[in-house]
Z-matrix of the N, CA and C atoms (Angstrom, degrees):
N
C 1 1.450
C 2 1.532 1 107.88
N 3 1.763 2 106.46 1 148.54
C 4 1.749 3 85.75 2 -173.39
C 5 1.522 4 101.85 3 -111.12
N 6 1.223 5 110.98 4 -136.02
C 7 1.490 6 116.82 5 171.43
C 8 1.304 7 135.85 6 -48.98
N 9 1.735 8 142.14 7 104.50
C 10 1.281 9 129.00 8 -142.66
C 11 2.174 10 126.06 9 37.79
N 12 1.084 11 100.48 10 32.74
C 13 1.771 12 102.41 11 -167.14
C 14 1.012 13 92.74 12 68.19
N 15 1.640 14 146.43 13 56.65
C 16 1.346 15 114.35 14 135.61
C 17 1.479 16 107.65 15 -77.71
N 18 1.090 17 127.98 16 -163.45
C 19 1.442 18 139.24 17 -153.84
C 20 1.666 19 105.32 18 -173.60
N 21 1.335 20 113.12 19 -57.61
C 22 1.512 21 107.34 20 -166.99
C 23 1.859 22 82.98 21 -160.54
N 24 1.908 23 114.09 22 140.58
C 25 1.297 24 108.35 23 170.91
C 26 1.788 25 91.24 24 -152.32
N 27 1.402 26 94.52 25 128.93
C 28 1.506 27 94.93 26 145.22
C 29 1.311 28 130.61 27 -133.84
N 30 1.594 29 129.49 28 -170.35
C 31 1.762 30 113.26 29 176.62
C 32 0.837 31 102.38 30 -148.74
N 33 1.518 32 134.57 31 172.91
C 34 1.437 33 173.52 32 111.19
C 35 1.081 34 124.10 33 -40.18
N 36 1.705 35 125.36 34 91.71
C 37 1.603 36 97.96 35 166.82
C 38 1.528 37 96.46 36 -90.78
N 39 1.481 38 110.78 37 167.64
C 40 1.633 39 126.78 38 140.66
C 41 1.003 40 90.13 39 -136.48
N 42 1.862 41 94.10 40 -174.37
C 43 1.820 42 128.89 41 -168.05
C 44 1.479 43 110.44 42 -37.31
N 45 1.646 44 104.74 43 -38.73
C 46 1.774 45 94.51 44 -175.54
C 47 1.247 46 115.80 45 -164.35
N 48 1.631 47 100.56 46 34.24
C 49 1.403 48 86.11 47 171.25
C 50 1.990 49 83.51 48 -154.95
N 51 1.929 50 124.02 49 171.57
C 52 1.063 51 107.88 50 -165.04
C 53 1.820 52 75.52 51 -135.12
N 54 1.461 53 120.80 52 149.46
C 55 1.321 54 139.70 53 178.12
C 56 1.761 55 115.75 54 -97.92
N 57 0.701 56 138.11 55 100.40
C 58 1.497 57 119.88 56 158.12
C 59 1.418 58 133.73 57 -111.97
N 60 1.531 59 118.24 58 131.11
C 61 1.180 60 125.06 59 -168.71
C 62 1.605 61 107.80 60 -103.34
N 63 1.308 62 124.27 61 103.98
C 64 1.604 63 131.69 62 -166.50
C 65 1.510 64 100.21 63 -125.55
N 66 1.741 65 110.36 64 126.64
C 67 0.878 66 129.68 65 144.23
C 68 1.650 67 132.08 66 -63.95
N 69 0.952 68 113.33 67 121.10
C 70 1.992 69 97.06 68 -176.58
C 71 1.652 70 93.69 69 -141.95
N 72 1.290 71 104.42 70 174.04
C 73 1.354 72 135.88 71 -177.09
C 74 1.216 73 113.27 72 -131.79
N 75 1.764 74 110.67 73 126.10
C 76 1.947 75 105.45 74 178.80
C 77 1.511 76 95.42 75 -88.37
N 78 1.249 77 80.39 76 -174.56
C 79 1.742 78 97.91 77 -178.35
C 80 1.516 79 107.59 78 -60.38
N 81 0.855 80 140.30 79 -22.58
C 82 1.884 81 158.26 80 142.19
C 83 1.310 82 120.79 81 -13.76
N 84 1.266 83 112.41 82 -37.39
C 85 1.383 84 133.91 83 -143.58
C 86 1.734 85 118.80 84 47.89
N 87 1.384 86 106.74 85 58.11
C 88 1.768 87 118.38 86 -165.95
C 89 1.607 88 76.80 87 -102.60
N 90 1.887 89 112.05 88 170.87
C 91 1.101 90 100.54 89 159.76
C 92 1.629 91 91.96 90 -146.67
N 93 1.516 92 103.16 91 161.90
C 94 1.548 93 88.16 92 -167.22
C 95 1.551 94 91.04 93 -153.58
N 96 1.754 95 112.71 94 179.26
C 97 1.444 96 101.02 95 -175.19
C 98 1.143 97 112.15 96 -121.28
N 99 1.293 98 141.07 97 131.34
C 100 1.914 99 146.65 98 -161.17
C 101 1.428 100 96.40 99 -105.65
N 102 0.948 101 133.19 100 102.60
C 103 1.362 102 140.32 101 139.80
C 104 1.489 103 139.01 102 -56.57
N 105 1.448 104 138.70 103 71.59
C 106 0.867 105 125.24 104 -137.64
C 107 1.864 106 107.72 105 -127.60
N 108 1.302 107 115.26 106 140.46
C 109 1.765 108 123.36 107 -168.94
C 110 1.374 109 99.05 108 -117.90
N 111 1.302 110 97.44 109 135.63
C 112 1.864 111 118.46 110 -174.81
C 113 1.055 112 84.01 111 -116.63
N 114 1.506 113 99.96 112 128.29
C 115 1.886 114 90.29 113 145.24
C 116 2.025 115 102.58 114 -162.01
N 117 1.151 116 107.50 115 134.13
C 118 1.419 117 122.73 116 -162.08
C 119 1.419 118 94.45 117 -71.94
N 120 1.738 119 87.55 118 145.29
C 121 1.507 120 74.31 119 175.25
C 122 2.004 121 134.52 120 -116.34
N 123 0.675 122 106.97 121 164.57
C 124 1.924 123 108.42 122 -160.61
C 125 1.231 124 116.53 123 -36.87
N 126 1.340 125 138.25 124 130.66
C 127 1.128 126 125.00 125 -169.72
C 128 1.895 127 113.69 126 112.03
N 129 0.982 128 85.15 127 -22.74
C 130 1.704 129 82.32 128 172.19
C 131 1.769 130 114.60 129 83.75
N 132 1.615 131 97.09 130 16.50
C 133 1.839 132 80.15 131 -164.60
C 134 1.409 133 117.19 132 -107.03
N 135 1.323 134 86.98 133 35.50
C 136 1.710 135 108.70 134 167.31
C 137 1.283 136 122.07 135 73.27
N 138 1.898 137 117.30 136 -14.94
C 139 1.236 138 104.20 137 176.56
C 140 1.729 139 105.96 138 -100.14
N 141 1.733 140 107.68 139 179.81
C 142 1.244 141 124.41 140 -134.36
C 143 1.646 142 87.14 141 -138.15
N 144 1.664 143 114.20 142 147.41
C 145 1.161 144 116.92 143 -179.04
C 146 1.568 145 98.24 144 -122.08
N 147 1.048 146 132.39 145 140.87
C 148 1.710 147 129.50 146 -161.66
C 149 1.394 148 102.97 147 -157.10
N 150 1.323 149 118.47 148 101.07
C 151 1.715 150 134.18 149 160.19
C 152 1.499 151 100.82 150 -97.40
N 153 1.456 152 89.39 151 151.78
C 154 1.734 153 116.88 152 177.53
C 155 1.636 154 110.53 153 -139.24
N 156 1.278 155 95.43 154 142.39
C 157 1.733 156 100.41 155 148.97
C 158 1.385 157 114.75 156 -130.10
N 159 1.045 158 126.76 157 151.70
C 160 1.230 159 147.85 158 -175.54
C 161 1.963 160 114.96 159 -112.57
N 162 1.408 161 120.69 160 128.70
C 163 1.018 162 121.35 161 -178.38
C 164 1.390 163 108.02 162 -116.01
N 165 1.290 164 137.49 163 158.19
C 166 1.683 165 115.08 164 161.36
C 167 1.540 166 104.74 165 -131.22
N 168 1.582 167 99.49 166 161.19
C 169 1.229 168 109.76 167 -140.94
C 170 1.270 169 119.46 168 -67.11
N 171 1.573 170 114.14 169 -16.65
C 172 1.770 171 107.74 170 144.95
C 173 0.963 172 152.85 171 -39.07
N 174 1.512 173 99.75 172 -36.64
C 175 1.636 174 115.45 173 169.65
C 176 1.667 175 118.91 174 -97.87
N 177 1.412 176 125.14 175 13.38
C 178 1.574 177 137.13 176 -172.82
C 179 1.355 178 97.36 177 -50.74
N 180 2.165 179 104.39 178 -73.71
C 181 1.300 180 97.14 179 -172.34
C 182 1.311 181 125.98 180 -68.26
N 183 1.221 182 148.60 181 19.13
C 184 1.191 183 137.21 182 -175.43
C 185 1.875 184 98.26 183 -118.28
N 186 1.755 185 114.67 184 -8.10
C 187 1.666 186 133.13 185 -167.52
C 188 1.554 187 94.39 186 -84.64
N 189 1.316 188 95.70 187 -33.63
C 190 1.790 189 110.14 188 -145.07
C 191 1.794 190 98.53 189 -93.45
N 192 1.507 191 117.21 190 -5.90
C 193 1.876 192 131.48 191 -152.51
C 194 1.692 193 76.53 192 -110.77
N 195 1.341 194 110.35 193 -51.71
C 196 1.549 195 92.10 194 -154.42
C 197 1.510 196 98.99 195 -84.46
N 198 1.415 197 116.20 196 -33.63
C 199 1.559 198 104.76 197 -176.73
C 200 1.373 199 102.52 198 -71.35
N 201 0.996 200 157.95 199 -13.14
C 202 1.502 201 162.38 200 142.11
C 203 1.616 202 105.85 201 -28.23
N 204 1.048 203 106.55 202 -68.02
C 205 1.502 204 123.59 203 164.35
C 206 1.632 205 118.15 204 -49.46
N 207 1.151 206 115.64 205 -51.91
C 208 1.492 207 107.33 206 170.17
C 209 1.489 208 128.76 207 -73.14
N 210 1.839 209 95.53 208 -15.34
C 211 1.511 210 94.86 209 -173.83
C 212 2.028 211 89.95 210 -84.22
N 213 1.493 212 117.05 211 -50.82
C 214 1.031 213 96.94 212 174.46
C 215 1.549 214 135.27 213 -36.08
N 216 1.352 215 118.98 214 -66.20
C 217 1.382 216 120.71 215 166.28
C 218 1.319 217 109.15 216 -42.93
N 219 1.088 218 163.61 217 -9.09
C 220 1.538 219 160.10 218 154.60
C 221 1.585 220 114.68 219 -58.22
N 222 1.572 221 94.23 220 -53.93
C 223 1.710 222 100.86 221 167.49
C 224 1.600 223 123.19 222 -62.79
N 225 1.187 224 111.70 223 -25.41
C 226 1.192 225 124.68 224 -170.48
C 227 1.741 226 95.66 225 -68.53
N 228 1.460 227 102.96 226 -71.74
C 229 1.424 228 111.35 227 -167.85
C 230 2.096 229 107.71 228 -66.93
N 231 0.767 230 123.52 229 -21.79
C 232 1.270 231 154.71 230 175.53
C 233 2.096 232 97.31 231 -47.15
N 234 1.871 233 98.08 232 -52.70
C 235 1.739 234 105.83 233 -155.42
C 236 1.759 235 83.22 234 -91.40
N 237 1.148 236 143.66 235 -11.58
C 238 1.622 237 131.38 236 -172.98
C 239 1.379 238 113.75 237 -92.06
């Protein structure tokens, strides 16, 4: 197990906001995936507003079918 149950992390920056995709492990030994959005907030006063969802790894493939599906339909409406 690594730092706080991480397990595996990578990120995303863009223009103004930062993504992270974290694998972790509870005290269980479950492992699940944290999705998490930075984004500073206006004004310059250094603090940061940060939502997550969390999936676990039972439910991936069935997380991973529908967002497949939504990312498709995006492209779809995206080319008209």
């Amino acid at each position: 197990m690594g730092v706080r149950g991480e397990v595996y992390s990578t990120k995303l920056v863009t223009n103004d906001r930062t993504y992270f995709f974290n694998v972790k492990e509870n005290v269980y030994g479950d492992l699940f995936l944290n999705i998490v959005e930075s984004k500073g907030m206006e004004g310059g006063s250094g603090k940061f507003i940060r939502q997550s969802i969390l999936v676990y790894q039972e439910d991936l493939g069935e997380f991973v079918q529908e967002f497949q599906k939504t990312l498709d339909f995006l492209k779809q409406t995206a080319k008209k």
